[in-house]
C-alpha positions as CSV (number, residue, x, y, z in Angstrom):
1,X,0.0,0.0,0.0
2,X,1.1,3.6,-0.6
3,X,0.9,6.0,1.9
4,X,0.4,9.6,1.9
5,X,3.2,11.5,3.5
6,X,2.0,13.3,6.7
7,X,3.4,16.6,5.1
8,X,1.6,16.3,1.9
9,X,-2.2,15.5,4.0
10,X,-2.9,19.2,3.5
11,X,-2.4,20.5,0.3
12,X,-3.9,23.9,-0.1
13,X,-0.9,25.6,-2.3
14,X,-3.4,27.8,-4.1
15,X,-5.3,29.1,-0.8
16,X,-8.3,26.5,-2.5
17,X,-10.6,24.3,-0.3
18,X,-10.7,21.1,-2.1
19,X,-13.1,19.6,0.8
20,X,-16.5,20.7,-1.2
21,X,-14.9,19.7,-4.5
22,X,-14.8,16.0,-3.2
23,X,-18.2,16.2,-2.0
24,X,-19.6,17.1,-5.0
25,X,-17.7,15.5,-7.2
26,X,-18.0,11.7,-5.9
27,X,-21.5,11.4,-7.3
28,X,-6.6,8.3,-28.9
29,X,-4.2,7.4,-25.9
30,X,-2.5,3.9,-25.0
31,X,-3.2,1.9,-22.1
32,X,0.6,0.4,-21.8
33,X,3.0,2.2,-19.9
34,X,6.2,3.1,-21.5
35,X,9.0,0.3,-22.8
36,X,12.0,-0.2,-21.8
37,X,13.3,0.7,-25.7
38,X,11.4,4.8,-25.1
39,X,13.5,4.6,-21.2
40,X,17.0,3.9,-23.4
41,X,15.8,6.3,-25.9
42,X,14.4,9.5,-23.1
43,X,17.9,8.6,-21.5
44,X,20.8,9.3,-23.8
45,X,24.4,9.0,-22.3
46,X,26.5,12.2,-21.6
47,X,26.2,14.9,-19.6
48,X,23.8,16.9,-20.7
49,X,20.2,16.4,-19.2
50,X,17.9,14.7,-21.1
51,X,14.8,16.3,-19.6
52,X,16.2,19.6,-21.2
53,X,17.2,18.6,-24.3
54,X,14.2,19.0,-27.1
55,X,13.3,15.2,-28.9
56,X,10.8,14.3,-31.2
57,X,9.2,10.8,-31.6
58,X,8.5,11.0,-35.4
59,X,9.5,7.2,-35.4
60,X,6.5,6.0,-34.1
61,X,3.9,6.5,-36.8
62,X,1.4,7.4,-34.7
63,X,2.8,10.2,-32.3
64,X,4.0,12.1,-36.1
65,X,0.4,11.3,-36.9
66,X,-1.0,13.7,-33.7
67,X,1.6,16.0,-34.2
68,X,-0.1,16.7,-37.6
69,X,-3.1,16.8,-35.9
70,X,-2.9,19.0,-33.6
71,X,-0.5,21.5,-35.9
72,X,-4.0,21.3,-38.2
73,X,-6.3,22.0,-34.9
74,X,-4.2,24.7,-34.2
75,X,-4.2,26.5,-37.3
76,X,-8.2,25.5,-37.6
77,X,-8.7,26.9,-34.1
78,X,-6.4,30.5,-33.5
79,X,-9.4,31.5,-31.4
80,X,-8.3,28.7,-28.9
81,X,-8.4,30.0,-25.0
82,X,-7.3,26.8,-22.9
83,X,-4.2,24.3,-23.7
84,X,-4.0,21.2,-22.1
85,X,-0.2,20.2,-22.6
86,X,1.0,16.8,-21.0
87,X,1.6,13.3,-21.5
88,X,-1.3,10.2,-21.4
89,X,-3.2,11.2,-18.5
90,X,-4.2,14.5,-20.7
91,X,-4.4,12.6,-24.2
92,X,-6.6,10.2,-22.3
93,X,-9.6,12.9,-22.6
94,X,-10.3,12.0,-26.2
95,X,-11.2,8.2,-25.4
96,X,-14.6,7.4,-25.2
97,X,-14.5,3.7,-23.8
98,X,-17.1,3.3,-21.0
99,X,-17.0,2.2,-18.4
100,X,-13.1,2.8,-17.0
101,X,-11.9,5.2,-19.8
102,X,-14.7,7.6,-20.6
103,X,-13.3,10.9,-20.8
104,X,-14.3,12.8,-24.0
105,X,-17.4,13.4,-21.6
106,X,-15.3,15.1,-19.2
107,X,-13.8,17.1,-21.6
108,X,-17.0,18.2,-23.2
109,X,-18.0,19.4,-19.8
110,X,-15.0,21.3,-18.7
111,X,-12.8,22.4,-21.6
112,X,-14.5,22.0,-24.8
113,X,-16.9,25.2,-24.0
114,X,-13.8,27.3,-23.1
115,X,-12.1,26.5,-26.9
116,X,-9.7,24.2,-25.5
117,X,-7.3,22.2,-27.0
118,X,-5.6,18.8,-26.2
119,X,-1.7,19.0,-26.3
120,X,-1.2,15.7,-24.4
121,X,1.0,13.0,-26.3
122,X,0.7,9.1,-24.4
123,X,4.3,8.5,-23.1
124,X,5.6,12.2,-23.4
125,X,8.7,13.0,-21.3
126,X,9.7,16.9,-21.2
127,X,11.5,16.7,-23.7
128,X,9.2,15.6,-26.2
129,X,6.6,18.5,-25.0
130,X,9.9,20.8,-25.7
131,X,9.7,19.8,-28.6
132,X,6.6,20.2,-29.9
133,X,6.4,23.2,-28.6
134,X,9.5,24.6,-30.8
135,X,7.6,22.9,-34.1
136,X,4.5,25.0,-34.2
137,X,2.2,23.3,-32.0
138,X,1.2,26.8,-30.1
139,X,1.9,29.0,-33.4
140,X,-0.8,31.3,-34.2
141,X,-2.4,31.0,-31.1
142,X,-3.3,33.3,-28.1
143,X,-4.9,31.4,-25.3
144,X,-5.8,32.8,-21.6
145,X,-4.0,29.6,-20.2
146,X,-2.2,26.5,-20.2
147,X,-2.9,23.8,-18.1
148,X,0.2,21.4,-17.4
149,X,0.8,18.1,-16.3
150,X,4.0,16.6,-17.3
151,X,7.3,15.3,-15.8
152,X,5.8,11.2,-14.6
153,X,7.3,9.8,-17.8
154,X,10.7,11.2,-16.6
155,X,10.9,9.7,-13.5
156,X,9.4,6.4,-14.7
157,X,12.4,6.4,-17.7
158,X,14.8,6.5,-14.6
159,X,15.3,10.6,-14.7
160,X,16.0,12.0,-10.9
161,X,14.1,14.1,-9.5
162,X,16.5,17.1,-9.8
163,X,16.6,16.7,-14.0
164,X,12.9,16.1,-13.9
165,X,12.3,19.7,-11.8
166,X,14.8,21.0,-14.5
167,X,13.0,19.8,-18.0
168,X,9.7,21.0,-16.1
169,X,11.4,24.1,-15.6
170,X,12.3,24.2,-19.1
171,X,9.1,23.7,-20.5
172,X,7.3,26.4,-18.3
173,X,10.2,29.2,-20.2
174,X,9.4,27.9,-23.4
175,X,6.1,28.3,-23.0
176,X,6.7,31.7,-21.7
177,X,8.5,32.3,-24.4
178,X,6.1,31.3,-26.9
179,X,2.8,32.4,-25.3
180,X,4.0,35.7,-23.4
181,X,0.4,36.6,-22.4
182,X,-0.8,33.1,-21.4
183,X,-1.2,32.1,-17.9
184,X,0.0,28.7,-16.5
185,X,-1.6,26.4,-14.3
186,X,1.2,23.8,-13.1
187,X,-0.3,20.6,-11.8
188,X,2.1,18.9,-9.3
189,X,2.4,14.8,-10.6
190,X,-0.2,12.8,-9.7
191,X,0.5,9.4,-7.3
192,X,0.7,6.6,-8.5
193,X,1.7,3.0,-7.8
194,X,4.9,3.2,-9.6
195,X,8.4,2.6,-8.2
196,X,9.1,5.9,-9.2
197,X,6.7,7.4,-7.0
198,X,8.6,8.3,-4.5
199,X,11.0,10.7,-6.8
200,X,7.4,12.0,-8.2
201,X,6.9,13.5,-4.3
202,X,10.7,14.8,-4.2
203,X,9.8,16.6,-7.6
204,X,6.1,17.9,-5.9
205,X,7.9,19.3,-3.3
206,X,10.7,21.3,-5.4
207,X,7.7,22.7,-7.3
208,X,5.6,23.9,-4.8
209,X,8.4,25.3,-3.2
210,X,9.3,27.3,-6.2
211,X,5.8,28.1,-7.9
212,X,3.0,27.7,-5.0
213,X,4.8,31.4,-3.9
214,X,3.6,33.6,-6.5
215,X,7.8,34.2,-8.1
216,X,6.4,33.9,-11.5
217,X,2.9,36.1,-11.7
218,X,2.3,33.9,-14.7
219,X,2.2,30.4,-13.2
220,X,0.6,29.2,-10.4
221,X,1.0,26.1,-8.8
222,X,-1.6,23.0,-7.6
223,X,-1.1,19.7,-6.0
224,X,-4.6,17.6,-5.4
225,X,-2.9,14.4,-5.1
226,X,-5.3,14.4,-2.0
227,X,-7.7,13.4,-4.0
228,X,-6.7,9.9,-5.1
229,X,-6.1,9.1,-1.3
230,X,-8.8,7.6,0.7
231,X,-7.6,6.9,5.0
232,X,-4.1,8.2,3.9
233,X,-3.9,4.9,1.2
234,X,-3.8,5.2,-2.1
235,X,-7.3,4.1,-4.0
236,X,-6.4,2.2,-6.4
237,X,-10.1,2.3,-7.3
238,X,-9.4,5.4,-8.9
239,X,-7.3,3.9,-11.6
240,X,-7.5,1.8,-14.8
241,X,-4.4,-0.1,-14.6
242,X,-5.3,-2.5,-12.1
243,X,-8.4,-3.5,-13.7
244,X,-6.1,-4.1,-17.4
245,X,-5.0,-8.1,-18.5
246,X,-2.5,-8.3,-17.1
247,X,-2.7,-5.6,-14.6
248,X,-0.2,-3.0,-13.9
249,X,0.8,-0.7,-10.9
250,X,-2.1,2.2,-10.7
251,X,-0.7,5.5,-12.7
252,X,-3.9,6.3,-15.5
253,X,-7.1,7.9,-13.7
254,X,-10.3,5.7,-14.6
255,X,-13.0,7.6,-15.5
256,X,-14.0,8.2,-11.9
257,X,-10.7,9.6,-10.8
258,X,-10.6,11.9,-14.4
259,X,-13.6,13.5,-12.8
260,X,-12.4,14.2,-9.6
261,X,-9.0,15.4,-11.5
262,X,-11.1,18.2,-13.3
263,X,-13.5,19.2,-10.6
264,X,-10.3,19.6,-8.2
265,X,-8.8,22.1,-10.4
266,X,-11.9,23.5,-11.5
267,X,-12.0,26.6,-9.2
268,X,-8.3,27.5,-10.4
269,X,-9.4,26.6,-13.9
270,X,-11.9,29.4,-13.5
271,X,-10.3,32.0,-11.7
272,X,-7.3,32.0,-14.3
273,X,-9.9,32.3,-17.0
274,X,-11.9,34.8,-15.5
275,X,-15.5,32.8,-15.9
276,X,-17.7,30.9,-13.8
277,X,-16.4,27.6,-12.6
278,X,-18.2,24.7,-13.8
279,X,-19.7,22.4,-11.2
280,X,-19.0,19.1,-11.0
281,X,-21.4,16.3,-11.5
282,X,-21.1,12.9,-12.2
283,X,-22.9,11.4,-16.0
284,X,-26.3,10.1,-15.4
285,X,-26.4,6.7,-13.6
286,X,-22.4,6.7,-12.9
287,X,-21.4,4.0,-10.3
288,X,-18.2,3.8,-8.9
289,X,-16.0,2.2,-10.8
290,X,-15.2,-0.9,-8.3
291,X,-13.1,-3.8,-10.5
């Protein structure tokens, strides 16, 4: 079982009461986690760090296929107001596979009125994000904010925490760089049943530490791990992996846990935007999504 650290049971880095949130919200990506061959290939020998260092995947047929994609949604779309950027967890909201991967419906409540677009790419490490951000995947467009989850691919290819903070770093300037006038919403990584897990909480803590304070007014900061814990465990309920033949370690949000993702950062979602938050609700005859 995976315990909570006693420093991380209250999380409130954005001054945000997520008790309410949990209340209300309990009513094209792959399902495999990462090879051993992308690990050898995110890791490169030398000194520089890899989590820095812009690389593409244009060998794997379909990952040049989305990057087409979405450089064709983003030239169709220059009135786009939210980016998602990030790796499978954010990819994941384009599945519509009831009952453990349902997500498009999520999306379609929560992004898809605010002209959002989905930047996440299954199995992306910083670098790869880095890279796609340097070959036009943001040119043209304007939003109010970027949302961001990335860096769990790093730590999972054997990156410490120290290069992960760094590439995460990296990816925050280049979107600066980029997107001048958009705000970013940093998501701390989510828990997860990985050996890597534990370098995942050394990386949350450098972040918070250095973007929960307000040192860049354009990015602010959120951890709701909290959520996925139930009695200080982590619910592994909350997770499609388990439930997969053969099962794997909990990392993907089910459809259940995607909800309670999105309602979590709702409220920050909103405020950044300057609308309405959306309340959470759960789709009509939802159960919990028990294996």
């Amino acid at each position: 079982m995976n315990t909570l650290p006693a420093h991380r049971r209250n999380i409130d880095v954005m001054k945000i009461s997520l008790l309410p949130v949990f209340a209300a919200a309990l009513l094209t990506a792959r399902l495999s986690l990462p090879t051993r061959a992308d690990a050898q290939a995110a890791t490169p020998s030398g000194g520089q760090n890899p989590a820095t260092e812009p690389k593409d995947r244009l060998s794997e047929e379909w990952w040049a296929e989305r990057h087409q994609q979405v450089l064709a949604e983003a030239e169709a779309h220059p009135d786009t107001q939210l980016l998602l950027i990030g790796d499978s967890i954010t990819n994941n909201y384009d599945k519509t596979d009831p009952p453990n991967q349902n997500f498009l419906p999520i999306w379609n409540q929560y992004y898809a009125p605010r002209k959002a677009l989905n930047l996440g790419f299954s199995g992306d490490t910083t670098a790869n994000v880095l890279w796609r951000l340097d070959h036009g995947e943001v040119a043209g467009l304007h939003p109010k904010l970027a949302v961001l989850l990335i860096g769990t691919n790093n730590t999972f290819f054997g990156q410490t925490a120290e290069q992960t903070e760094e590439g995460i770093g990296a990816v925050i300037k280049d979107i600066e760089l980029h997107l001048p006038q958009t705000r970013i919403l940093l998501m701390g990584l989510l828990p997860s049943a990985l050996p890597s897990r534990e370098t995942n909480f050394e990386v949350n803590d450098y972040l918070g530490s250095h973007y929960a304070g307000g040192e860049d007014p354009m990015v602010s900061y959120i951890d709701v791990s909290v959520v996925f814990y139930s009695l200080g465990q982590l619910d592994t309920h909350l997770f499609y992996d388990p439930t997969l033949t053969p099962p794997r370690p909990a990392l993907h949000p089910n459809t259940m846990g995607q909800r309670l993702m999105a309602s979590a950062i709702e409220p920050a979602v909103a405020r950044l935007l300057g609308d309405t938050p959306i309340k959470p609700s759960a789709p009509p005859g939802a159960q919990p999504e028990h294996p």
